[in-house]
N, CA, C and O atoms as a GROMACS GRO file, in nm:
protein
  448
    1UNK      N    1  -0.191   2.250   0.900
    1UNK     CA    2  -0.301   2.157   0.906
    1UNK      C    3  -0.243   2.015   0.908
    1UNK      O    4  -0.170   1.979   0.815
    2UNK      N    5  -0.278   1.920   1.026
    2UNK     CA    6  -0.256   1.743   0.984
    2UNK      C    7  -0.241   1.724   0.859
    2UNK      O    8  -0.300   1.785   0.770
    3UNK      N    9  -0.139   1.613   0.842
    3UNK     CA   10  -0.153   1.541   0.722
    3UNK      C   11  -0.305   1.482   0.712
    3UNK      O   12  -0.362   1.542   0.621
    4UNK      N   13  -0.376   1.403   0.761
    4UNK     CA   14  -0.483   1.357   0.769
    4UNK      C   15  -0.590   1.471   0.733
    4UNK      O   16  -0.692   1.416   0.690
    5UNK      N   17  -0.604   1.618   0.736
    5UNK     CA   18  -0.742   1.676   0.732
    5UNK      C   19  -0.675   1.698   0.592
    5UNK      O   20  -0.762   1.717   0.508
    6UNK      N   21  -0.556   1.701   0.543
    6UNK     CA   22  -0.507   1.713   0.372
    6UNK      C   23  -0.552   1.604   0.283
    6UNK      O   24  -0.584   1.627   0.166
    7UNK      N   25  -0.555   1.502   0.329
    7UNK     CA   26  -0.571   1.371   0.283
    7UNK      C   27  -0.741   1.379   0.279
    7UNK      O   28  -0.805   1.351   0.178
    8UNK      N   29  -0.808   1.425   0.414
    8UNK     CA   30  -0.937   1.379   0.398
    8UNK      C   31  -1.011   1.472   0.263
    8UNK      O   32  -1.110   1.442   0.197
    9UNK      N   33  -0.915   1.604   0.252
    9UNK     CA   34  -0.976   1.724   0.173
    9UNK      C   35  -0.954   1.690   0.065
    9UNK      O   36  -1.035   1.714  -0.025
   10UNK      N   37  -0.837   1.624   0.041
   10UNK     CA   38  -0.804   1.525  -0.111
   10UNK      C   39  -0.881   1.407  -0.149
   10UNK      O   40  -0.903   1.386  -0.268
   11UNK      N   41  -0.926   1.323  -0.054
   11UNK     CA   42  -1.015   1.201  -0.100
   11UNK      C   43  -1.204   1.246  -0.137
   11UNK      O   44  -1.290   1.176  -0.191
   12UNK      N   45  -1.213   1.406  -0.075
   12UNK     CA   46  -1.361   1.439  -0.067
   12UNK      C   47  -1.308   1.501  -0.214
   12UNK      O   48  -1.393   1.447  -0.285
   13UNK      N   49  -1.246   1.557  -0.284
   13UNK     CA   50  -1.198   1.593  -0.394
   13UNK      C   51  -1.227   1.486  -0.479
   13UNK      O   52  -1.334   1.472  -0.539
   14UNK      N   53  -1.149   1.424  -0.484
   14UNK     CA   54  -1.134   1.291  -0.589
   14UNK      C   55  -1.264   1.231  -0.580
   14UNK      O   56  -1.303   1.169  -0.679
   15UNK      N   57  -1.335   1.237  -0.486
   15UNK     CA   58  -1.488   1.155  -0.536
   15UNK      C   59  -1.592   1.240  -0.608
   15UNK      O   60  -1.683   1.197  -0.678
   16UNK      N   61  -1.570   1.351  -0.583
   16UNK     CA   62  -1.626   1.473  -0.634
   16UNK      C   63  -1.583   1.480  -0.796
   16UNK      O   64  -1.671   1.486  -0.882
   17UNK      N   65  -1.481   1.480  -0.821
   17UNK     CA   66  -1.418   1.496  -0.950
   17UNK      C   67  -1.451   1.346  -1.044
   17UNK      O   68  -1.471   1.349  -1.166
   18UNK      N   69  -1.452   1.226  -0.968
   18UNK     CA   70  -1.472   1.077  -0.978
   18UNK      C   71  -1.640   1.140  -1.029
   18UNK      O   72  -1.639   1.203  -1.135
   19UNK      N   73  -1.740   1.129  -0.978
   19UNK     CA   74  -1.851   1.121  -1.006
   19UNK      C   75  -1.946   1.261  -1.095
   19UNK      O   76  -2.051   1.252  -1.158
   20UNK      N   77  -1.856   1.390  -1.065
   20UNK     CA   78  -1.908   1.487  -1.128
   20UNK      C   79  -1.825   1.481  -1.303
   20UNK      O   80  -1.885   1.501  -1.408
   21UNK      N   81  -1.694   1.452  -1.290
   21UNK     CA   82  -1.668   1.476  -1.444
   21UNK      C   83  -1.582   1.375  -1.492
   21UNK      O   84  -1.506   1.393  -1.587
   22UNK      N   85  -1.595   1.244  -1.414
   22UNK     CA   86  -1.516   1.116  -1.459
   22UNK      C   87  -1.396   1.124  -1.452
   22UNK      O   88  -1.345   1.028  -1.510
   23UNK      N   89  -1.307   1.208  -1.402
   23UNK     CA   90  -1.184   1.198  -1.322
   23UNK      C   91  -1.145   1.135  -1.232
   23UNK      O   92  -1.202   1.136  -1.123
   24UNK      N   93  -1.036   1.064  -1.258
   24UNK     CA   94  -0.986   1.012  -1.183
   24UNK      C   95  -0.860   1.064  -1.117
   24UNK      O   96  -0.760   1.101  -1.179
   25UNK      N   97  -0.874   1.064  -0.984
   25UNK     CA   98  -0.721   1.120  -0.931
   25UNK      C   99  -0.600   1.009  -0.822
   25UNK      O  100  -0.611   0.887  -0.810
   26UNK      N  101  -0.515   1.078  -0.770
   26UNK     CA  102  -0.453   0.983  -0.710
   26UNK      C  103  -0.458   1.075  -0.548
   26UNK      O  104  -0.395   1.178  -0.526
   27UNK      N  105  -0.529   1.020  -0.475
   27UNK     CA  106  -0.577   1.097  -0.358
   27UNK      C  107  -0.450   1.094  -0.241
   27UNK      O  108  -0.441   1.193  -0.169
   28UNK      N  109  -0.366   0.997  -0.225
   28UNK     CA  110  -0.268   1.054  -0.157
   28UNK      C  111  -0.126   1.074  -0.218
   28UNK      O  112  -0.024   1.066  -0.150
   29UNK      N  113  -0.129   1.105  -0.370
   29UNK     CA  114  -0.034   1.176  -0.418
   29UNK      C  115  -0.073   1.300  -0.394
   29UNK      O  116   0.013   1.364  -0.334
   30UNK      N  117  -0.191   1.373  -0.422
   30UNK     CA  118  -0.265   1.504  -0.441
   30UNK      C  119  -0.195   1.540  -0.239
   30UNK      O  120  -0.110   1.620  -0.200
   31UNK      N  121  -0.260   1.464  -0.178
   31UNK     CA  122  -0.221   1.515  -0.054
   31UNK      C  123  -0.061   1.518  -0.001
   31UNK      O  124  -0.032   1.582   0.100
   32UNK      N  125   0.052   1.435  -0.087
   32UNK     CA  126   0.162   1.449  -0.073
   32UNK      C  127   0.240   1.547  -0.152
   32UNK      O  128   0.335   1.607  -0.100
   33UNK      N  129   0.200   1.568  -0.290
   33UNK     CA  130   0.324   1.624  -0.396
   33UNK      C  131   0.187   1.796  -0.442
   33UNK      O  132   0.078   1.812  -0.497
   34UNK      N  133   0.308   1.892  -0.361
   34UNK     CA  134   0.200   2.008  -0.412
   34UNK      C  135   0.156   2.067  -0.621
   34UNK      O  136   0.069   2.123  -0.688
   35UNK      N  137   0.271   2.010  -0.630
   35UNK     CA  138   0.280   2.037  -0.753
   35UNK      C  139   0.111   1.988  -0.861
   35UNK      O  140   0.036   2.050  -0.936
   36UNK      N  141   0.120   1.843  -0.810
   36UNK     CA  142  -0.036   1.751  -0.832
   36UNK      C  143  -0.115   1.818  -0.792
   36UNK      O  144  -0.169   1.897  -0.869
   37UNK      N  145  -0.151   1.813  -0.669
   37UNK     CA  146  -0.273   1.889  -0.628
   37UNK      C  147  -0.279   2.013  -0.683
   37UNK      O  148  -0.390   2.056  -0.712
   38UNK      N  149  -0.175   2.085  -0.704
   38UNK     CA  150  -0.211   2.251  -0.770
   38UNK      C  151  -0.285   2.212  -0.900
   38UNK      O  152  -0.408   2.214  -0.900
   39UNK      N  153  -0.212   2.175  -1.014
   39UNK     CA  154  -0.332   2.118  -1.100
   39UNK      C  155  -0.412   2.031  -1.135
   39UNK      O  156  -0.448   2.007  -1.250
   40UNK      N  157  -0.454   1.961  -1.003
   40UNK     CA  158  -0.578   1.906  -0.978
   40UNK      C  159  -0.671   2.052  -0.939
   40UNK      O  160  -0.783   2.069  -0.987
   41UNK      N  161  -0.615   2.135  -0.859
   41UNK     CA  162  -0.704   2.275  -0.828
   41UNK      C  163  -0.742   2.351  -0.917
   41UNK      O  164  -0.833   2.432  -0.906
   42UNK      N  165  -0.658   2.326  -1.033
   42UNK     CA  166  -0.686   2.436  -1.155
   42UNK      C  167  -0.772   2.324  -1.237
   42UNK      O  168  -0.867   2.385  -1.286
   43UNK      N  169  -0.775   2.245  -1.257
   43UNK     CA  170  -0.884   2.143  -1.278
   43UNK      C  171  -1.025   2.142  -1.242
   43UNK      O  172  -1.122   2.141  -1.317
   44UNK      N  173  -1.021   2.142  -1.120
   44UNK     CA  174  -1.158   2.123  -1.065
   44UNK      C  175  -1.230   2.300  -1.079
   44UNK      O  176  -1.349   2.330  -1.088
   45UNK      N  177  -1.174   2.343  -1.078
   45UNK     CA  178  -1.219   2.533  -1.056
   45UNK      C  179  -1.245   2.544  -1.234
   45UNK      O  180  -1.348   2.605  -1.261
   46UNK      N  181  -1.170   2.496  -1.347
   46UNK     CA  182  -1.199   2.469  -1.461
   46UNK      C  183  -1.310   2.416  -1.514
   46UNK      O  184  -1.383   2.478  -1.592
   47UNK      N  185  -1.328   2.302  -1.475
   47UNK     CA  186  -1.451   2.258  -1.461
   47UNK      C  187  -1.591   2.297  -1.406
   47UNK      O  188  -1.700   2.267  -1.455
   48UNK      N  189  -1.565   2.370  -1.295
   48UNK     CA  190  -1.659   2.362  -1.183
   48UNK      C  191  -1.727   2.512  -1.248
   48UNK      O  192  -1.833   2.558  -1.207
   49UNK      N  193  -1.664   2.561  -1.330
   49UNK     CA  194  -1.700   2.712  -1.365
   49UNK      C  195  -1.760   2.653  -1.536
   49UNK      O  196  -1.868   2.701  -1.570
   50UNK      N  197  -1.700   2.565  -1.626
   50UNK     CA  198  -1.768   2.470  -1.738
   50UNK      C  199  -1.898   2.401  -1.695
   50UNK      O  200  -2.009   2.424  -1.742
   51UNK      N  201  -1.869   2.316  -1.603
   51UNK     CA  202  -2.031   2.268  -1.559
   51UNK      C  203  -2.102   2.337  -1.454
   51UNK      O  204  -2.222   2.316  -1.443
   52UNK      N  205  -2.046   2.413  -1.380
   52UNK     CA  206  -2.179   2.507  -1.336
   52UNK      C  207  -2.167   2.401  -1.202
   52UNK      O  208  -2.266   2.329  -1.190
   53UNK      N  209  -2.071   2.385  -1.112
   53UNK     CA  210  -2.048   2.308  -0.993
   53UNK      C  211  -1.969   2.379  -0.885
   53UNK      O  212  -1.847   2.377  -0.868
   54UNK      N  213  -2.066   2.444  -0.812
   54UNK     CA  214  -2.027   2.546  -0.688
   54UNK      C  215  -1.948   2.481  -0.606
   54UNK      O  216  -1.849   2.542  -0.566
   55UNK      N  217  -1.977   2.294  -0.544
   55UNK     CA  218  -1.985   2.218  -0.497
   55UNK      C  219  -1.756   2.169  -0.507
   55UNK      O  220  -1.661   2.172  -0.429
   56UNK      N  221  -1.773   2.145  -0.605
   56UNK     CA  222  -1.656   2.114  -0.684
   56UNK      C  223  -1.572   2.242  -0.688
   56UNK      O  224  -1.454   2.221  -0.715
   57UNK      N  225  -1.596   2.336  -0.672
   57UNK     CA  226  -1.499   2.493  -0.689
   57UNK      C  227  -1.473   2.467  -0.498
   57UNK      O  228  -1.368   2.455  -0.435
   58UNK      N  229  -1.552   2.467  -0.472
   58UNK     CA  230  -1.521   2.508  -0.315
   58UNK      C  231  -1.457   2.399  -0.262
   58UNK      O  232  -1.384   2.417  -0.164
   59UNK      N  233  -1.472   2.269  -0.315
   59UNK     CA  234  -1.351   2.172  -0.254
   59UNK      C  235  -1.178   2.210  -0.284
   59UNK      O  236  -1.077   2.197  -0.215
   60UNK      N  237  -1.206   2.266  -0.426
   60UNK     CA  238  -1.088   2.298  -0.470
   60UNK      C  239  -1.032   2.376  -0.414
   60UNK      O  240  -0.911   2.355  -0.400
   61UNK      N  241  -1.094   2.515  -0.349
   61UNK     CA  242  -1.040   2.627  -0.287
   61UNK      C  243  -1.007   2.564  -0.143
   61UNK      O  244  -0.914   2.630  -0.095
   62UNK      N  245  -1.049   2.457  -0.051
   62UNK     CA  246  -1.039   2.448   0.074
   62UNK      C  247  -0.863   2.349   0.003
   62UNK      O  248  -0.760   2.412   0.022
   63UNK      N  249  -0.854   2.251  -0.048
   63UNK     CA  250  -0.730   2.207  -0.125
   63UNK      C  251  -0.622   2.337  -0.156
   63UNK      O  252  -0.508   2.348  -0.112
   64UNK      N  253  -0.683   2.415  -0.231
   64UNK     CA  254  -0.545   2.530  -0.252
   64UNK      C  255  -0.538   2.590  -0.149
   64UNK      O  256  -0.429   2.646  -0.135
   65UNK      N  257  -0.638   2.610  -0.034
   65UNK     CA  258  -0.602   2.686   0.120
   65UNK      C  259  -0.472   2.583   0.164
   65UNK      O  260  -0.357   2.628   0.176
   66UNK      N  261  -0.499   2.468   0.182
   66UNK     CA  262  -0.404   2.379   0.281
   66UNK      C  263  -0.281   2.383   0.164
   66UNK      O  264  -0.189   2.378   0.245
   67UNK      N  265  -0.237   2.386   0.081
   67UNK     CA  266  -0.121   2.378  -0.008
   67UNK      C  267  -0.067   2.552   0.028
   67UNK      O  268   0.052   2.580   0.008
   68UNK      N  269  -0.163   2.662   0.082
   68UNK     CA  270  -0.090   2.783   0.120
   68UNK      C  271  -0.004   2.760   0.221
   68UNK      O  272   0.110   2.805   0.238
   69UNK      N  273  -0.083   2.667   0.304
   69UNK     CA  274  -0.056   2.648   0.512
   69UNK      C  275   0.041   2.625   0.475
   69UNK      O  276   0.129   2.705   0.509
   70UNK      N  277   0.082   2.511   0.389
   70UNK     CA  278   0.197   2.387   0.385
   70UNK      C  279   0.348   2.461   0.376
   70UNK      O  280   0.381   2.508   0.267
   71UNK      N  281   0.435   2.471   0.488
   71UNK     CA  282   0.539   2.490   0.459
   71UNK      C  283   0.628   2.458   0.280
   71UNK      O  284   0.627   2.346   0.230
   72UNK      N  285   0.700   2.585   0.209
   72UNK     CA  286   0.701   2.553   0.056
   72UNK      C  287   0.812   2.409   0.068
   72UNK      O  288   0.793   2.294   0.029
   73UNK      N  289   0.926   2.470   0.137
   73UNK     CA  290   1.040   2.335   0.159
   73UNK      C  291   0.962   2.235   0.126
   73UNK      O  292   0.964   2.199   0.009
   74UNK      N  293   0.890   2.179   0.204
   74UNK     CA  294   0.829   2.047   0.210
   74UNK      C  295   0.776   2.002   0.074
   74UNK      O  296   0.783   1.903   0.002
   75UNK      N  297   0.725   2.113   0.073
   75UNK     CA  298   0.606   2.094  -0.077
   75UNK      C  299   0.698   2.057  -0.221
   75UNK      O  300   0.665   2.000  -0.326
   76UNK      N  301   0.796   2.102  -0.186
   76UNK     CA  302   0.875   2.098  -0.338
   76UNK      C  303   1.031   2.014  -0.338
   76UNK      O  304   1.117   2.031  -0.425
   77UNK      N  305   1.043   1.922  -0.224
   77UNK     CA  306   1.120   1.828  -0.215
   77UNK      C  307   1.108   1.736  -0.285
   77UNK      O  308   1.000   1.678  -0.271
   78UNK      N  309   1.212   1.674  -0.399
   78UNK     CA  310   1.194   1.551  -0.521
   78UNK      C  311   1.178   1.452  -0.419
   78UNK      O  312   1.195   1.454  -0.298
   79UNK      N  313   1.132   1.338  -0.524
   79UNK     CA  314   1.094   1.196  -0.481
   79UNK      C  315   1.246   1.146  -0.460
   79UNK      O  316   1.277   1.071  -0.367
   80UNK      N  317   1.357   1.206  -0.578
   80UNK     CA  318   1.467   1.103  -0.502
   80UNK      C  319   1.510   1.132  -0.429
   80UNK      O  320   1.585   1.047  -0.380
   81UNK      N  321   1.506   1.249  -0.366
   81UNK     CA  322   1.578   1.289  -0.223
   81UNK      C  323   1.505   1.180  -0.108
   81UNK      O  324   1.565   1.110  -0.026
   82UNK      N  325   1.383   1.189  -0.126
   82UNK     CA  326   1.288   1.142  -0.050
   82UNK      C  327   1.309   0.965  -0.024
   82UNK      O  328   1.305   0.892   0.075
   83UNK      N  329   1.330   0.950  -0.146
   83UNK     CA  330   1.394   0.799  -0.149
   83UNK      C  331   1.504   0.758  -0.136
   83UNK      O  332   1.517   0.636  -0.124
   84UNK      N  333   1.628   0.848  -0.133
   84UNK     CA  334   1.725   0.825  -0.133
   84UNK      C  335   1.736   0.861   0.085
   84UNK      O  336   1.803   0.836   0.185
   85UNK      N  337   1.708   0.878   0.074
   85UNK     CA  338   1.672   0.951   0.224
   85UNK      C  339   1.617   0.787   0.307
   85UNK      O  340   1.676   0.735   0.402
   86UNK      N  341   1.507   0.739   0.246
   86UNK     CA  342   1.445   0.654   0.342
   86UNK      C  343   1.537   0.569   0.296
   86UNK      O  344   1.523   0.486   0.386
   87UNK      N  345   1.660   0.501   0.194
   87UNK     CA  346   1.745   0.380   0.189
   87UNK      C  347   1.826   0.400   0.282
   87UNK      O  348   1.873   0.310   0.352
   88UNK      N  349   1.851   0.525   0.294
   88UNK     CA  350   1.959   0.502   0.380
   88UNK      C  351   1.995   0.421   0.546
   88UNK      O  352   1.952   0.476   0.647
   89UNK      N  353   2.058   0.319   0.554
   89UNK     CA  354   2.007   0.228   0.696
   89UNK      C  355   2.057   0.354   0.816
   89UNK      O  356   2.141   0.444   0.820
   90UNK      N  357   1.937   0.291   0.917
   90UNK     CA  358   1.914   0.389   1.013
   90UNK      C  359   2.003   0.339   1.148
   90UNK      O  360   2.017   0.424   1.236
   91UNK      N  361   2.065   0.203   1.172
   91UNK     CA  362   2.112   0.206   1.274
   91UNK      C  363   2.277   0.217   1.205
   91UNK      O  364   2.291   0.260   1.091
   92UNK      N  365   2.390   0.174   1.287
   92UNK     CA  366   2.540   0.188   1.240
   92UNK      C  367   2.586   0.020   1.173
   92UNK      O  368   2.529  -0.086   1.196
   93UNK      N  369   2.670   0.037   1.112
   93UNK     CA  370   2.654  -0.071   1.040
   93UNK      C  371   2.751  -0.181   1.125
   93UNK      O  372   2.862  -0.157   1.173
   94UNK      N  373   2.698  -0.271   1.130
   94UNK     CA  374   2.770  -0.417   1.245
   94UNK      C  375   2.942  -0.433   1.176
   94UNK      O  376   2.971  -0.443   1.057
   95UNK      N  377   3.029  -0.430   1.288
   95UNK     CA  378   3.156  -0.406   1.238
   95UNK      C  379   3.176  -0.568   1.183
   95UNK      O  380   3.114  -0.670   1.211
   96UNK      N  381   3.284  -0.547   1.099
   96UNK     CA  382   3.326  -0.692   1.064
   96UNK      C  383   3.456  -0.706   1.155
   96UNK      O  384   3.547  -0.639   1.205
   97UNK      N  385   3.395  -0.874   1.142
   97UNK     CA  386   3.518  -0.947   1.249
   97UNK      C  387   3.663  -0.971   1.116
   97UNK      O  388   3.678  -0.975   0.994
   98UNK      N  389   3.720  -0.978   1.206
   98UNK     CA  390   3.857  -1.016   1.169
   98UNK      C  391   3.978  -1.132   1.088
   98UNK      O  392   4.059  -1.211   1.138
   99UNK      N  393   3.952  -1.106   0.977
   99UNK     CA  394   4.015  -1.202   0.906
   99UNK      C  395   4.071  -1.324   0.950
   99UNK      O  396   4.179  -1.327   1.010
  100UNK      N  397   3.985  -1.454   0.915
  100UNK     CA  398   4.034  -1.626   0.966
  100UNK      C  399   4.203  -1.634   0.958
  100UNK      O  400   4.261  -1.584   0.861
  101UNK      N  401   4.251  -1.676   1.027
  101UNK     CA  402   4.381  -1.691   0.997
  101UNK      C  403   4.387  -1.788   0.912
  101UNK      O  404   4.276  -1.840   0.893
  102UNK      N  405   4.516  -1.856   0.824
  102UNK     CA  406   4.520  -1.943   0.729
  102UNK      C  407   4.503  -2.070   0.804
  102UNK      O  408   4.550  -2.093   0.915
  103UNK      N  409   4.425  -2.157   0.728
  103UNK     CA  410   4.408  -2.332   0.850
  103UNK      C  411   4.555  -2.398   0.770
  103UNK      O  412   4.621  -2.376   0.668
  104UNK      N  413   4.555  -2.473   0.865
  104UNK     CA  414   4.673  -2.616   0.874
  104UNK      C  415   4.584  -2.710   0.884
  104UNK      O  416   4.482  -2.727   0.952
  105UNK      N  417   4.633  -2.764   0.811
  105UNK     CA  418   4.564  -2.944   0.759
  105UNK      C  419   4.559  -2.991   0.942
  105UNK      O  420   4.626  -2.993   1.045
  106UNK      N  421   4.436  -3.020   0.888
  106UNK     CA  422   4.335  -3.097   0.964
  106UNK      C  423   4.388  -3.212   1.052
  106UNK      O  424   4.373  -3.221   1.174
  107UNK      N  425   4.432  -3.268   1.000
  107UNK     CA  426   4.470  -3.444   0.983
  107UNK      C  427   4.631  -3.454   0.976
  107UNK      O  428   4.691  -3.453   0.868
  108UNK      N  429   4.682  -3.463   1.079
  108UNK     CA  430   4.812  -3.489   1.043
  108UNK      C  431   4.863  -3.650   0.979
  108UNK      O  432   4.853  -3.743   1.059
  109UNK      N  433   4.897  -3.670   0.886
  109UNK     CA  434   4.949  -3.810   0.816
  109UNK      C  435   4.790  -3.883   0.824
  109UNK      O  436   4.750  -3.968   0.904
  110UNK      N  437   4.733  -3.829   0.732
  110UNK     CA  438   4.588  -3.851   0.699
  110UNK      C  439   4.456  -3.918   0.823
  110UNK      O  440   4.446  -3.902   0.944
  111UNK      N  441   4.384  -3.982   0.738
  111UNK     CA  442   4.261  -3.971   0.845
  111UNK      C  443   4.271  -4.122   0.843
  111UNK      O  444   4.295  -4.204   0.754
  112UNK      N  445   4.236  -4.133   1.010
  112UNK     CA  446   4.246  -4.239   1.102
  112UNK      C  447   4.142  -4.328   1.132
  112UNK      O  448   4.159  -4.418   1.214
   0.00000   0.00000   0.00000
C-alpha cells in the first residue's frame, strides 16, 4: 500500500482516538515506525471494546492490515541507521588542491 493511504489511515486514526478518548497520537510516526502504530492498534481495539466504539476498532484493524502489507525489513529498521544513512554526503567529496609552496618575501630590500 502507498505511503500516503498509511498516513491517510493514520491521521483518520488519530482524530478518532483525539475526539473519542482524548488521545493524542503522532500521525506520521504511527505511519512510519511499526512498532508505534502496533500499540496505537492495541490501544484503540482496547478502548473501542471499553467504550463500545465499532467505529474506532475498525480503523484500528484497517492500520494493523497495512502494518501486515508492509514489508518487516522496513518496519523494524532503527532511527540511527536511518539517520546515519541520510548524513552521509551523497555526491564524492571535492579533492583538495595542493599544498602552497613556501612564499619569499614580497619586497626585496623593503617597500618602495
Amino acid at each position: 500500500m502507498p505511503d500516503s493511504d498509511t498516513l491517510a489511515i493514520a491521521a483518520h486514526l488519530h482524530v478518532l482516538l483525539r475526539r473519542k478518548t482524548g488521545r493524542v497520537t503522532d500521525t506520521e510516526w504511527m505511519a512510519a515506525n511499526a512498532e508505534y502504530a502496533r500499540e496505537i492498534v492495541r490501544f484503540a481495539r482496547q478502548r473501542a471494546l471499553e467504550d463500545q466504539l465499532p467505529e474506532l476498532a475498525e480503523w484500528a484493524d484497517r492500520l494493523d492490515q497495512v502494518l501486515h502489507a508492509a514489508p518487516a525489513a522496513a518496519a523494524r529498521r532503527p532511527l540511527l541507521d536511518v539517520a546515519a544513512h541520510a548524513a552521509r554526503p551523497r555526491v564524492a567529496p571535492v579533492p583538495q588542491a595542493p599544498a602552497a609552496p613556501q612564499e619569499l618575501p614580497r619586497y626585496v630590500g623593503g617597500i618602495r
